[in-house]
C-alpha positions as CSV (number, residue, x, y, z in Angstrom):
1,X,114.5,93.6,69.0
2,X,117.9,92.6,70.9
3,X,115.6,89.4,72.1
4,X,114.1,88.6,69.0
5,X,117.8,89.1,67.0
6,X,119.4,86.5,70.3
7,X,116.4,84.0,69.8
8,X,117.0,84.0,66.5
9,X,120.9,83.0,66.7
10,X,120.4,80.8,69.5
11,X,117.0,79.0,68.1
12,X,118.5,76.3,66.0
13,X,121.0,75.1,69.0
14,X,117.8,74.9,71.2
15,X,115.5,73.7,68.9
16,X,113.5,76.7,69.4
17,X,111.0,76.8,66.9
18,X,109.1,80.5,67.6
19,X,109.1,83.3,70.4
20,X,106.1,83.5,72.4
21,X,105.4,87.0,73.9
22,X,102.6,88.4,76.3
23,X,102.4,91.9,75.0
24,X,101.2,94.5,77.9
25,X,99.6,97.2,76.1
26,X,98.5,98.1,72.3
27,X,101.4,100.1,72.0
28,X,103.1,96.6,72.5
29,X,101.1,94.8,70.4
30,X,101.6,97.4,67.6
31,X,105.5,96.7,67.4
32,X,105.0,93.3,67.7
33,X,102.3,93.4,64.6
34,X,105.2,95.5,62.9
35,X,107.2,91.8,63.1
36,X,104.6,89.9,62.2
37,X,103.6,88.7,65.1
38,X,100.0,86.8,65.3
39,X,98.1,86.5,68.2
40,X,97.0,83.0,69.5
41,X,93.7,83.1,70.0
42,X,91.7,82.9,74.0
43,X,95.1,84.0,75.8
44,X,96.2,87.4,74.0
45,X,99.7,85.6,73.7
46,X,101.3,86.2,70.4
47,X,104.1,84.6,68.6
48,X,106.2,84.7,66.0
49,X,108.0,81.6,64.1
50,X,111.9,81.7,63.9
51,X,111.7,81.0,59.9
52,X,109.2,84.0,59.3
53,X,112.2,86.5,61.3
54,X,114.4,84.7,59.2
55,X,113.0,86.5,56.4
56,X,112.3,90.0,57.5
């Protein structure tokens, strides 16, 4: 969460537009579904946009 919450602050300086993460088990993958995180498909990558943390 301290990643997301220091992506989040710095994002707009670095024109960061979402966090990319390579979750490495379903408990992973459960917290980052928690966040809204989607996965992109063929890699088991997911990601989640700056804007949608924005809101949450």
């Amino acid at each position: 969460m301290d990643a997301l919450e220091r992506s989040l602050n710095i994002g707009d300086q670095l024109g960061m537009l979402a966090v990319v993460v390579d979750p490495i088990d379903e408990k992973a993958v459960s917290f980052y579904r928690k966040y809204e995180f989607i996965f992109i498909p063929g890699n088991g990558k997911m990601f989640l946009t700056l804007e949608t943390f924005r809101k949450s």
